[in-house]
N, CA, C and O of each residue as an XYZ file, in Angstrom:
796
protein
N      11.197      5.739     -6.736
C      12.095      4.605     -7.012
C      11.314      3.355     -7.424
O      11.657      2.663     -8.383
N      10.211      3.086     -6.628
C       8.989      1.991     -7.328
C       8.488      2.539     -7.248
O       8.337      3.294     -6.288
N       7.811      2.476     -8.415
C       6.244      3.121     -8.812
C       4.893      2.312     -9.146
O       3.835      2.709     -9.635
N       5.308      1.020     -8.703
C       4.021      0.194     -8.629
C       4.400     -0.506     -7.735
O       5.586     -0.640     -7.432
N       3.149     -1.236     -6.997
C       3.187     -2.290     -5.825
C       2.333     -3.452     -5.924
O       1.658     -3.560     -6.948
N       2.262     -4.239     -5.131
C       1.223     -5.220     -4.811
C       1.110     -5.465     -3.781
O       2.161     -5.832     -3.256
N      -0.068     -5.433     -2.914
C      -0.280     -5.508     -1.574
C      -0.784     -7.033     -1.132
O      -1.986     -7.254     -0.984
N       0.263     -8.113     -0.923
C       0.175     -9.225     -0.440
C      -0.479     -9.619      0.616
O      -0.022     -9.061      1.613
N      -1.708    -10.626      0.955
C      -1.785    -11.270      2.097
C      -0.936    -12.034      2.347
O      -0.365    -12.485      1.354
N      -0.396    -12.596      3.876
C       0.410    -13.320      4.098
C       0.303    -13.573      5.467
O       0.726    -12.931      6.428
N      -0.773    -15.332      5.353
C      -1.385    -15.574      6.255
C      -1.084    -16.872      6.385
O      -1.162    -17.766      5.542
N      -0.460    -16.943      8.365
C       0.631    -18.172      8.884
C       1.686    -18.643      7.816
O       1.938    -19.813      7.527
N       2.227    -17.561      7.310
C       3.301    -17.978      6.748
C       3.373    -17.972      5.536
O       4.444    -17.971      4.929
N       1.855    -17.966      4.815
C       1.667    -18.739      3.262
C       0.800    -17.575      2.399
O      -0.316    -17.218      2.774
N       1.441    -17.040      1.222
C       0.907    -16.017      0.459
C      -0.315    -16.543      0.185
O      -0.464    -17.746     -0.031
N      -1.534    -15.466      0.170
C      -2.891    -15.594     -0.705
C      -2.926    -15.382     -1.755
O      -2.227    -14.394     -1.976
N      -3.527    -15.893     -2.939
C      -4.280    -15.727     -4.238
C      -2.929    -14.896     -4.977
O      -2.673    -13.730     -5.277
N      -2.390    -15.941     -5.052
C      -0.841    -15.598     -5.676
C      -0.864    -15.321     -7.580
O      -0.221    -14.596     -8.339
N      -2.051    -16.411     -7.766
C      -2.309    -15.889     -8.919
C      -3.430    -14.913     -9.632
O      -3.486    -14.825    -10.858
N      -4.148    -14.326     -8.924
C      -4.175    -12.944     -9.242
C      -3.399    -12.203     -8.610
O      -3.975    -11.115     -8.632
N      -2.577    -12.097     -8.126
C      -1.402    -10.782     -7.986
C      -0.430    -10.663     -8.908
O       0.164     -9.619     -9.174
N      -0.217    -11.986     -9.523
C       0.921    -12.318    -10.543
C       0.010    -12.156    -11.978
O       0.564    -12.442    -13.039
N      -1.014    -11.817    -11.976
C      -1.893    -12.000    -13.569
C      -2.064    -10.449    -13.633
O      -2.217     -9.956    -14.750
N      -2.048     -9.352    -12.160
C      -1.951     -7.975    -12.353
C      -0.624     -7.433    -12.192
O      -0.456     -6.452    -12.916
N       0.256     -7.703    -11.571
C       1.203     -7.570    -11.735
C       2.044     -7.722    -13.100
O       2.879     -6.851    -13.340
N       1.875     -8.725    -13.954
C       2.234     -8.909    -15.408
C       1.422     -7.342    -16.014
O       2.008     -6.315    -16.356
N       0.281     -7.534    -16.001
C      -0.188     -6.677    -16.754
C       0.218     -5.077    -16.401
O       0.603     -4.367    -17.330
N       0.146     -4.663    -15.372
C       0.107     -3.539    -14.760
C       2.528     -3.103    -15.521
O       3.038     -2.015    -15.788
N       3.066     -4.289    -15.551
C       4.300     -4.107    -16.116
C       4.580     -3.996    -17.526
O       5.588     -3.618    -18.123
N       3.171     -4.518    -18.022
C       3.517     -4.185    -19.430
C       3.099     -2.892    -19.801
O       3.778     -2.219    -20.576
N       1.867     -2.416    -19.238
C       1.695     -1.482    -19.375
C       2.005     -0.125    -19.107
O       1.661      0.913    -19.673
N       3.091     -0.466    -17.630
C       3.581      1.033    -17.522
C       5.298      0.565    -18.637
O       5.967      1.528    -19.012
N       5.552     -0.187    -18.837
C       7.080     -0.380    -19.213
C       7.205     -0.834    -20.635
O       8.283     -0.956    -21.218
N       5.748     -1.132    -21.275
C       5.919     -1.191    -22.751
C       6.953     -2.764    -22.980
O       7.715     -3.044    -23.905
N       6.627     -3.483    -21.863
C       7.418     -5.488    -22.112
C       7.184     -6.164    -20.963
O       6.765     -5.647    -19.928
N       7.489     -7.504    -21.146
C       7.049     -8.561    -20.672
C       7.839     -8.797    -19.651
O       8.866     -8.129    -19.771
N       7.830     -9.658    -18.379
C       8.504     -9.796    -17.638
C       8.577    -10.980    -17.422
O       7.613    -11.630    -17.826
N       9.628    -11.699    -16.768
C       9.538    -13.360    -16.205
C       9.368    -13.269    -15.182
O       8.956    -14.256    -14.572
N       9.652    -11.795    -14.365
C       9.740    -12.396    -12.875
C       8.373    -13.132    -12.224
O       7.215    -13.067    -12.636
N       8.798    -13.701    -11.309
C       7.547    -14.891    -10.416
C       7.464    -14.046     -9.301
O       8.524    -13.627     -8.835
N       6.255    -13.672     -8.716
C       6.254    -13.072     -7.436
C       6.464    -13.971     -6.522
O       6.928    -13.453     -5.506
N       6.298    -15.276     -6.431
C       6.129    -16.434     -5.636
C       7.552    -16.889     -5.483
O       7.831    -17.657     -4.563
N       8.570    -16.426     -6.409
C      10.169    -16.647     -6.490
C      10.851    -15.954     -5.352
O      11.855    -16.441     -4.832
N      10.229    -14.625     -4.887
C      10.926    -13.867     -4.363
C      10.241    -13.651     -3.384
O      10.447    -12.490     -3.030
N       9.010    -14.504     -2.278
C       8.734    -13.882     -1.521
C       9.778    -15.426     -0.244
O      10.050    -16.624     -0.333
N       9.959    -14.390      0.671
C      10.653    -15.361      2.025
C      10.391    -14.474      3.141
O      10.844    -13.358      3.396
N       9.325    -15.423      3.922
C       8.527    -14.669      4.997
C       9.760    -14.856      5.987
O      10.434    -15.855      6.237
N       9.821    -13.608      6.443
C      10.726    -13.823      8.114
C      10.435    -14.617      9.106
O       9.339    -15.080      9.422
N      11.055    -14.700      9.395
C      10.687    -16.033     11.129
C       9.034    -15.551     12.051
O       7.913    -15.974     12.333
N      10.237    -14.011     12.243
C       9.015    -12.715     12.973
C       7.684    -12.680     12.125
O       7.201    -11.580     12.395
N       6.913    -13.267     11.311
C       5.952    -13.022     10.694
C       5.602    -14.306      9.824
O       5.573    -14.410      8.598
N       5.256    -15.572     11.135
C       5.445    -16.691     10.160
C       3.719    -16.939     10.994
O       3.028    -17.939     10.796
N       3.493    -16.273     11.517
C       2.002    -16.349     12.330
C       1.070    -15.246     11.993
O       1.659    -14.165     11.971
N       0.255    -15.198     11.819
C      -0.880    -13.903     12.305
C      -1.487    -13.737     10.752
O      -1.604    -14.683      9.974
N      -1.861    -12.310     10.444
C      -1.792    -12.003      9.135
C      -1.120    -10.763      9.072
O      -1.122     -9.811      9.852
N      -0.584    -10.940      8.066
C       0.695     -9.957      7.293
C       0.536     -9.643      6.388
O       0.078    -10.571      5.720
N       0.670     -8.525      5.686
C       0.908     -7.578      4.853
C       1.859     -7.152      4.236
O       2.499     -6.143      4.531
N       2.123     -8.160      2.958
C       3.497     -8.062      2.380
C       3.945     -6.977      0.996
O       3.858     -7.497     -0.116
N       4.352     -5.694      1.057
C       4.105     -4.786      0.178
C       4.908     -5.378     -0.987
O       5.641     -6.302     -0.634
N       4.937     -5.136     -2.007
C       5.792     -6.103     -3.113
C       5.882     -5.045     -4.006
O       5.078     -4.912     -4.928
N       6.875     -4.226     -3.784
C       7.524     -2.942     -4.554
C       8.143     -2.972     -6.157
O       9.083     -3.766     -6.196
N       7.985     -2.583     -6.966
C       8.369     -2.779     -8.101
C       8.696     -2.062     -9.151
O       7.665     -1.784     -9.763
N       9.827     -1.537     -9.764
C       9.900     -1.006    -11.012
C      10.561     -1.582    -12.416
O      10.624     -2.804    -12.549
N      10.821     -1.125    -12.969
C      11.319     -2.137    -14.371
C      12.448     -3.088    -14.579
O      12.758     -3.890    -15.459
N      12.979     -2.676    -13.368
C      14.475     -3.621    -13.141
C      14.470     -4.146    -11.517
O      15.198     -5.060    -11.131
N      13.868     -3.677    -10.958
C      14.417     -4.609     -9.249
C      12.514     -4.068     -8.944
O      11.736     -3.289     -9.494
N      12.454     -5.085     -7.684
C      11.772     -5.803     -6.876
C      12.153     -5.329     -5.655
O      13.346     -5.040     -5.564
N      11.346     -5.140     -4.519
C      11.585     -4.823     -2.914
C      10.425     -5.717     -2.438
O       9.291     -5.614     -2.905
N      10.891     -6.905     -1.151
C       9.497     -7.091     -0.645
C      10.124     -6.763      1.089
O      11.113     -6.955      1.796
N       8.432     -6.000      1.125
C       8.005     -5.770      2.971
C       7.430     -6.138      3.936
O       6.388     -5.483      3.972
N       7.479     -6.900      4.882
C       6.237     -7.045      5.713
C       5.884     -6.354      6.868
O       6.736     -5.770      7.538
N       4.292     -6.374      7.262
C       3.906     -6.027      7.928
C       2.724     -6.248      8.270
O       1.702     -6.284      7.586
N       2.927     -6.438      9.643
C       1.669     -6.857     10.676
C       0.781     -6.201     10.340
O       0.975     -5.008     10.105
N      -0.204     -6.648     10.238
C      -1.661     -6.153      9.783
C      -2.887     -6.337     10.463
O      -3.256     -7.502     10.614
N      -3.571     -5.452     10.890
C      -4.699     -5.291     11.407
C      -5.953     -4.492     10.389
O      -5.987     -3.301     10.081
N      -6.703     -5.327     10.096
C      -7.675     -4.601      8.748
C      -8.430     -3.280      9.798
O      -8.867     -3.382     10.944
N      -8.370     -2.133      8.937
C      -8.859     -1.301      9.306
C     -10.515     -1.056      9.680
O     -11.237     -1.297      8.713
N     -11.247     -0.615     10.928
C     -12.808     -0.339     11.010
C     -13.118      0.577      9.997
O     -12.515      1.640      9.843
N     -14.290      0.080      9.125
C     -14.300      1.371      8.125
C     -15.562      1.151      8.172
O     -15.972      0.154      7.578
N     -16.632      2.114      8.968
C     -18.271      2.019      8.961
C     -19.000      2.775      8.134
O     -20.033      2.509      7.518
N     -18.280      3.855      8.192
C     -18.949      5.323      7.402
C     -18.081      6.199      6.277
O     -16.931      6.633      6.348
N     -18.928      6.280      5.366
C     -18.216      6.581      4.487
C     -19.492      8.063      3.464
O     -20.713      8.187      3.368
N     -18.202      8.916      2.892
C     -18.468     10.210      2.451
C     -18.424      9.605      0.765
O     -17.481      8.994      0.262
N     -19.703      9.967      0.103
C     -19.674     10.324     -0.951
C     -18.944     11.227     -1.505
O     -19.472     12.337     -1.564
N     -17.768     11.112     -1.988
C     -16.886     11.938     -3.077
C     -16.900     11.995     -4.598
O     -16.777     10.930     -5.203
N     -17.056     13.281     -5.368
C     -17.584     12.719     -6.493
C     -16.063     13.517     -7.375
O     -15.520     14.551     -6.987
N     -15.642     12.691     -8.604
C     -14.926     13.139     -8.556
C     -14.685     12.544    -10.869
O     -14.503     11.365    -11.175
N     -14.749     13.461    -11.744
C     -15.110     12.936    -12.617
C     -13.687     12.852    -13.507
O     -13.764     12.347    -14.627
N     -12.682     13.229    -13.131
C     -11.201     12.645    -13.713
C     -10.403     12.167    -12.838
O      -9.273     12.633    -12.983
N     -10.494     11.411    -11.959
C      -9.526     11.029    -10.955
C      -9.375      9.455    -12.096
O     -10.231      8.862    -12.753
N      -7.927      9.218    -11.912
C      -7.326      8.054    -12.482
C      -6.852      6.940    -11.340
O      -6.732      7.368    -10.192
N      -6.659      5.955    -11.515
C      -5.940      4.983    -10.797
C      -5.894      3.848    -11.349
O      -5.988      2.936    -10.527
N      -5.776      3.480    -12.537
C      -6.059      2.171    -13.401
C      -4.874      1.206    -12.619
O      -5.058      0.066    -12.194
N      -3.770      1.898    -12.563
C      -2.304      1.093    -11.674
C      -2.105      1.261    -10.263
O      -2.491      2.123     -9.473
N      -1.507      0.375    -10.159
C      -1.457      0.167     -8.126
C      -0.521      0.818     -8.169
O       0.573      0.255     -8.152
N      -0.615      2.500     -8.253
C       0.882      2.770     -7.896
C       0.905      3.469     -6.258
O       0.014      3.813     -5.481
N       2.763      3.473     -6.192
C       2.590      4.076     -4.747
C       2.627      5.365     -4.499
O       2.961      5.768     -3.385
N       2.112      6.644     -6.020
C       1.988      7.514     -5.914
C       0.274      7.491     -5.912
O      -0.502      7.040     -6.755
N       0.033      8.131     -4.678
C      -1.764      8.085     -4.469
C      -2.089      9.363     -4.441
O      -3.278      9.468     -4.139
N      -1.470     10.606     -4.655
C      -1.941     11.469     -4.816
C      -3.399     12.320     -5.217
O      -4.102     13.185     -4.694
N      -3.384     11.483     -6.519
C      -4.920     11.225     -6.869
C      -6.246     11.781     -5.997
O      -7.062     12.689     -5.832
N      -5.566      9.927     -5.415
C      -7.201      9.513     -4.068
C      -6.307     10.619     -3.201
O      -6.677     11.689     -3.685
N      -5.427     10.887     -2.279
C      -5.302     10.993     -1.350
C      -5.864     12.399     -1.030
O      -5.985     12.694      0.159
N      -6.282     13.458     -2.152
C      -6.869     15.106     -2.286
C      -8.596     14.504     -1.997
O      -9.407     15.198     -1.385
N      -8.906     13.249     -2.503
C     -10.081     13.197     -2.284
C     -10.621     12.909     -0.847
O     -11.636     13.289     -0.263
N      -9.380     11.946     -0.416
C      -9.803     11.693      1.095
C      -9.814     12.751      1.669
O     -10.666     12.693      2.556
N      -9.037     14.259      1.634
C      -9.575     14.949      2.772
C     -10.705     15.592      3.024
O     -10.998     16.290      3.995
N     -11.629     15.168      1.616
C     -13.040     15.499      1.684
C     -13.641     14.630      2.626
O     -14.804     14.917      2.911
N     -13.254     13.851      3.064
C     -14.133     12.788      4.289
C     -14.812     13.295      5.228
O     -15.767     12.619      5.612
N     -14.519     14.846      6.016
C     -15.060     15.114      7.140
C     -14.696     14.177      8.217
O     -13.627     13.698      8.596
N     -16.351     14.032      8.720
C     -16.076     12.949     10.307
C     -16.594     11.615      9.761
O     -16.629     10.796     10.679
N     -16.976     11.142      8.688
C     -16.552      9.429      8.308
C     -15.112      9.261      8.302
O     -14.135      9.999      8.424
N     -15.383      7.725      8.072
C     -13.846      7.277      8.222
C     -13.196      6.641      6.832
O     -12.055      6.184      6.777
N     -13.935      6.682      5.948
C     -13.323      6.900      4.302
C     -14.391      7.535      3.456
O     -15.466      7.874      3.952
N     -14.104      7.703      2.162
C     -14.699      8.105      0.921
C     -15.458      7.055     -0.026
O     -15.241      5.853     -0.180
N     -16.246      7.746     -0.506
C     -17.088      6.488     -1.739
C     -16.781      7.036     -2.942
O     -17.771      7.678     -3.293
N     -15.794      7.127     -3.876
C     -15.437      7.928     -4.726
C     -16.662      7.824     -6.216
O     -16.822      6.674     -6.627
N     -17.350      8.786     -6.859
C     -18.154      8.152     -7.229
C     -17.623      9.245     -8.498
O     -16.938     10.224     -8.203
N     -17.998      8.970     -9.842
C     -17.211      8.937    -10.989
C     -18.038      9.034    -11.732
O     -18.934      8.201    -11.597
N     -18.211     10.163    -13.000
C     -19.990     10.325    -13.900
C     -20.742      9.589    -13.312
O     -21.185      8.649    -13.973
N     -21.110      9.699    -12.092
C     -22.008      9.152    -11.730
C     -22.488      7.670    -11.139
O     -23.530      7.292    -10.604
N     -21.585      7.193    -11.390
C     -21.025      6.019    -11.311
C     -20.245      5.668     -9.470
O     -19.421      6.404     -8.928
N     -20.678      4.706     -9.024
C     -19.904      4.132     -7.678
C     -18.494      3.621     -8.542
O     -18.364      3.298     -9.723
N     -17.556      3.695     -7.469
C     -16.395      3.260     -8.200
C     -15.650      2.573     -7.242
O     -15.542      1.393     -7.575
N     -14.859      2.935     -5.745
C     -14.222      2.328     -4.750
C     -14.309      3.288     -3.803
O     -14.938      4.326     -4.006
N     -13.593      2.992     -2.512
C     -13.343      3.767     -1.689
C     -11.826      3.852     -1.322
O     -11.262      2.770     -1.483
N     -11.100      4.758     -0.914
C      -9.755      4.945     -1.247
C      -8.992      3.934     -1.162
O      -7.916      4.322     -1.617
N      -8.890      2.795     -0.833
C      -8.157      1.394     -0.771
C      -8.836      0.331     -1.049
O      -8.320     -0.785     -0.982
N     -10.178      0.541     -1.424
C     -10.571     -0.892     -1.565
C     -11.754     -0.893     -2.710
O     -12.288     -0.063     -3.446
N     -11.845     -2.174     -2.462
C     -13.215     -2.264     -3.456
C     -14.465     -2.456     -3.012
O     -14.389     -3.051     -1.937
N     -15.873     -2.187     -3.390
C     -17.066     -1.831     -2.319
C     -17.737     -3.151     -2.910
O     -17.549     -3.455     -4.088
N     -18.552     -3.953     -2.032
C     -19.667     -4.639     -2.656
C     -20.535     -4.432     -2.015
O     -20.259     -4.147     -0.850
N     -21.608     -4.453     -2.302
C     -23.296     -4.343     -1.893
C     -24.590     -4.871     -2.087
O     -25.296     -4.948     -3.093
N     -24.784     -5.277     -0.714
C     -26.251     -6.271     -0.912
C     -27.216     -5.815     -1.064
O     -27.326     -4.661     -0.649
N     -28.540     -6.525     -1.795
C     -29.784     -5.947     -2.068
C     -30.452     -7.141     -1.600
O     -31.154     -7.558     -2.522
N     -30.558     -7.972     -0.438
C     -31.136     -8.679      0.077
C     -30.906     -9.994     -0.365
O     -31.170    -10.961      0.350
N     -30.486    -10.085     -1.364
C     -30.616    -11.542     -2.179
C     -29.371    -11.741     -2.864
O     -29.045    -12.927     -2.927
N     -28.582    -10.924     -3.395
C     -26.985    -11.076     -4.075
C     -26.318     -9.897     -4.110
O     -26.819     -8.801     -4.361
N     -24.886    -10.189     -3.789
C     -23.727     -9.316     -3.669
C     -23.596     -8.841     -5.161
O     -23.785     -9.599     -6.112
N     -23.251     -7.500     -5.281
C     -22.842     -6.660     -6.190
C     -21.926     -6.124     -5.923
O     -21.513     -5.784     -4.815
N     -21.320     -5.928     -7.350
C     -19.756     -4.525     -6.972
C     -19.790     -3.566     -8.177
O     -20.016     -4.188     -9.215
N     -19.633     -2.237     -8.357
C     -19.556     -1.822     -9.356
C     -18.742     -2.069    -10.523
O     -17.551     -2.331    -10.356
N     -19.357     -2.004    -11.975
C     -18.634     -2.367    -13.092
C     -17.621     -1.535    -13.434
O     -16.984     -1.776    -14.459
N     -17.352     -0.570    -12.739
C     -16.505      0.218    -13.201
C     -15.432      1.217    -12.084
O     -15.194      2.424    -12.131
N     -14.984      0.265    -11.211
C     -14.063      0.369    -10.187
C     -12.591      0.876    -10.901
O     -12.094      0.393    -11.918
N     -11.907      2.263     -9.866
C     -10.856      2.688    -10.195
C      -9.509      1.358    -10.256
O      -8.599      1.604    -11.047
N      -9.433      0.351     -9.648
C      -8.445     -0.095     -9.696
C      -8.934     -1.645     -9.481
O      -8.944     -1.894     -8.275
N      -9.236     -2.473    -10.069
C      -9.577     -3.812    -10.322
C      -8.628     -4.592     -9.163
O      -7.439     -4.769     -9.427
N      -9.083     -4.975     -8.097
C      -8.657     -5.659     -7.278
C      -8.372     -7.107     -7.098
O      -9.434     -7.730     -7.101
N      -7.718     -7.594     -6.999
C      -7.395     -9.320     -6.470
C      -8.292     -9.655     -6.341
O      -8.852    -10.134     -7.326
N      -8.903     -9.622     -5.229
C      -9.595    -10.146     -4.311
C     -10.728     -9.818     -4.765
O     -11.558    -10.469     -4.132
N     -11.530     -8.770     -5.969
C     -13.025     -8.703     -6.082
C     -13.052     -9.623     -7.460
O     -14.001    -10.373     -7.689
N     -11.592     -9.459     -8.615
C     -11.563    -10.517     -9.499
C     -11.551    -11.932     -8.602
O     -12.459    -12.455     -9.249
N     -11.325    -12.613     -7.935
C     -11.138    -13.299     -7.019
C     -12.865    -13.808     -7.118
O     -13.134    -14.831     -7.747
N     -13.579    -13.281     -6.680
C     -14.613    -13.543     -6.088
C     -15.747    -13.249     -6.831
O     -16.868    -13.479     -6.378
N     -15.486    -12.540     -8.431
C     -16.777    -12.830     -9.611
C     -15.628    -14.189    -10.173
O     -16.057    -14.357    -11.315
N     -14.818    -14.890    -10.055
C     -14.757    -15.814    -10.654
C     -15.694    -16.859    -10.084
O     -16.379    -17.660    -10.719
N     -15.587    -16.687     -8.587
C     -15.806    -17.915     -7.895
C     -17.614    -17.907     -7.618
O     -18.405    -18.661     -7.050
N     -17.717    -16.461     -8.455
C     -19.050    -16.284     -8.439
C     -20.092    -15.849     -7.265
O     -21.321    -15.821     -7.207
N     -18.920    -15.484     -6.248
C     -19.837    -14.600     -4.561
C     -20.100    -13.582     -4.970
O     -20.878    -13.017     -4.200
N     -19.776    -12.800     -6.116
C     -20.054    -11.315     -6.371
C     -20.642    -11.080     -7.619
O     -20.099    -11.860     -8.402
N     -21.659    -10.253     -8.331
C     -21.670    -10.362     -9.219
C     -21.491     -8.379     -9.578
O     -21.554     -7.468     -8.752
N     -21.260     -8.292    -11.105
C     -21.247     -6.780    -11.739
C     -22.048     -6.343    -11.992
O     -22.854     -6.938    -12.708
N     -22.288     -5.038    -11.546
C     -23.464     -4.630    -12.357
C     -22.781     -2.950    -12.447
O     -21.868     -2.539    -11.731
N     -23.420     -2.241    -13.404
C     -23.288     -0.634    -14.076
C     -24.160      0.179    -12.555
O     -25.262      0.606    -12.899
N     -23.867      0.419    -11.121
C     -24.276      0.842    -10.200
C     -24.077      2.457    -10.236
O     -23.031      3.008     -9.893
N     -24.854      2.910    -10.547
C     -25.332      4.784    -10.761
C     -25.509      4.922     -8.995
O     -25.849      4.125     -8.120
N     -25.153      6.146     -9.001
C     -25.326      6.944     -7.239
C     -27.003      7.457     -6.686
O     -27.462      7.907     -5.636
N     -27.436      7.177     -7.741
C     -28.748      6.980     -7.662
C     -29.873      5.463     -7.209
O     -31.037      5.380     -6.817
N     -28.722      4.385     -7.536
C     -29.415      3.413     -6.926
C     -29.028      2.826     -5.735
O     -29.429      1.711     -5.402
N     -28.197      3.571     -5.002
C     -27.468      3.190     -3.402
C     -28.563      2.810     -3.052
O     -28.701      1.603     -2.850
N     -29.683      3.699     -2.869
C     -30.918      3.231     -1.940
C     -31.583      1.799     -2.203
O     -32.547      1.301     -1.620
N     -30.858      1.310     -3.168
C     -31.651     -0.388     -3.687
C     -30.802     -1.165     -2.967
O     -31.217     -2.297     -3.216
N     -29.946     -1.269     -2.287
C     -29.058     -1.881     -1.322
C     -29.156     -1.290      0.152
O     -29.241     -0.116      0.511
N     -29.106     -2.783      1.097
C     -29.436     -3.261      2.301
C     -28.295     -2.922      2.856
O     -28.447     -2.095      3.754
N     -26.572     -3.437      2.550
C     -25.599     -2.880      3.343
C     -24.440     -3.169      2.606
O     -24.637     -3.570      1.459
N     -23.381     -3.070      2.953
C     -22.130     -2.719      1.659
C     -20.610     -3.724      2.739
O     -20.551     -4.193      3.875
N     -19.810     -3.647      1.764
C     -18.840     -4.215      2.184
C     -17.440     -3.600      1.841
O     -17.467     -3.133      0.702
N     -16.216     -3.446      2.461
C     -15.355     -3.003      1.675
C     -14.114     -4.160      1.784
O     -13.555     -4.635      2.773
N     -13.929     -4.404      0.313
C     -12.827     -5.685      0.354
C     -11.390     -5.453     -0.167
O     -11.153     -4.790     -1.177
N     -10.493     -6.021      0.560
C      -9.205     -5.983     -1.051
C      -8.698     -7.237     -0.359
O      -9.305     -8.082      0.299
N      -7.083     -7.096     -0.775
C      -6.388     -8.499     -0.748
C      -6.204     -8.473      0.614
O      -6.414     -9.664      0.846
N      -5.895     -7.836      1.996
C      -6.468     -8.085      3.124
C      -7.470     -8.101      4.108
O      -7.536     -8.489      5.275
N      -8.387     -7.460      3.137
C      -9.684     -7.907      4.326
C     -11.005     -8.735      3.445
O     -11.807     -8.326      2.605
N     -10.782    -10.095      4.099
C     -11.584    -10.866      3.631
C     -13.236    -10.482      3.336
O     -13.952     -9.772      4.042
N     -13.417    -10.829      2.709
C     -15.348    -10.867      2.052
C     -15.835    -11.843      3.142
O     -16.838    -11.447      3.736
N     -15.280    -13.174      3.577
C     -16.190    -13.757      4.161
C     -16.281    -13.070      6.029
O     -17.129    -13.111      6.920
N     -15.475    -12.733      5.944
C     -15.088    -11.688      7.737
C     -15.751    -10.777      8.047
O     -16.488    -10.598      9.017
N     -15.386     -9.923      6.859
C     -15.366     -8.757      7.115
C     -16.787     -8.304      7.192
O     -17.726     -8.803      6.572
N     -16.840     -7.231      8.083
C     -18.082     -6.745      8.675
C     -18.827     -5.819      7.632
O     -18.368     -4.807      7.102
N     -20.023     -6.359      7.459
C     -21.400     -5.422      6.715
C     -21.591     -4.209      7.669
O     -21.148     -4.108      8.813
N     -22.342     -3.303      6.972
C     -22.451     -1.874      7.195
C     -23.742     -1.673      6.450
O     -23.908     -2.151      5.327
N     -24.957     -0.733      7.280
C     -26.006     -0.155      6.595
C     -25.926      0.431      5.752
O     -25.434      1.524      6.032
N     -26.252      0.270      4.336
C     -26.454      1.112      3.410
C     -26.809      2.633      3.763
O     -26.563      3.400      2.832
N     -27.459      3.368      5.187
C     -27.268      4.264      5.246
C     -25.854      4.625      5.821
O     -25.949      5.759      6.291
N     -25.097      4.336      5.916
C     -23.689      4.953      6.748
C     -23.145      5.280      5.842
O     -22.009      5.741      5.957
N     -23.855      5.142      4.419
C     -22.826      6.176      3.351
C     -23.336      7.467      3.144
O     -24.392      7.559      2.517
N     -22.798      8.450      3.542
C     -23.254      9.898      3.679
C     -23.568     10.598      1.748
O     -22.591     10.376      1.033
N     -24.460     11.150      1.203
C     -23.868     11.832      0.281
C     -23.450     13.764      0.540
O     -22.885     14.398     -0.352
């Protein structure tokens, strides 16, 4: 019934980085629907009473004619260890809420607690998020991530992250990694040894 989403922060009350959700959201509608849209995501969001504190997780459902928004209490997930998955046609260019895709890859995880999906060779994400990684001196993210995130466009604007073409061969040039999206902050969120990624 929706086949694309946007996964909102919604913190004490007040949406995050409204305009990258609304600059992928445009795009992600033209491209599955072939036209332009007016709608404002910022038009239609009205936080409940019950969720005017904490951080929240507002799903923002969407297909070519109607809109659904959800909330929900959110607790960012521990994610320490992670399984190299390699996987050389998996798609996800759109946030959709069919994950089928990733979701055959996650049950390659074993006993980590997500996947590093890695793509000709190439680092790409891990099933919900986007990875960055330190080499002692500056944050990196791969140039060629399955699903271009808010929050990592977010943060090569503002210039905390920079791109680079990261091959599965140069993991070992990085100190420890990060996994980000539109709810779990870059500046919070907990680093991890570059070894806790299994291949």
């Amino acid at each position: 019934m929706f086949p694309l989403i946007e996964s909102i922060q919604i913190l004490d009350g007040q949406p995050q980085n409204l305009k990258y959700h609304q600059y992928r959201f445009e795009a992600s509608y033209f491209k599955m629907f072939k036209q332009l849209t007016q709608i404002q995501i910022k038009d239609l969001i009205e936080v409940p009473d019950e969720y005017l504190s904490g951080l929240v997780k507002l799903r923002f459902l969407y297909n070519q004619t109607n809109c659904f928004c959800q909330y929900i209490a959110y607790t960012p997930k521990i994610i320490q260890h992670l399984k190299v998955v390699r996987d050389d046609t998996v798609e996800y260019n759109l946030k959709k809420t069919d994950r089928r895709s990733i979701d055959r890859l996650l049950l390659k995880k074993g006993q980590a607690d997500d996947i590093l999906i890695v793509k000709h060779q190439r680092l790409t994400d891990s099933s919900f998020t986007n990875i960055v990684l330190y080499d002692g001196q500056t944050w990196w993210t791969p140039k060629y991530p399955l699903l271009h995130g808010t929050a990592r466009s977010r943060l090569i604007d503002q210039k905390k992250i920079n791109v680079a073409d990261i091959l599965i061969s140069d993991l070992a040039d990085f100190k420890t990694f990060k996994l980000i999206n539109a709810l779990r902050d870059f500046e919070t969120i907990m680093a991890y040894p570059i070894n806790n990624i299994s291949l």
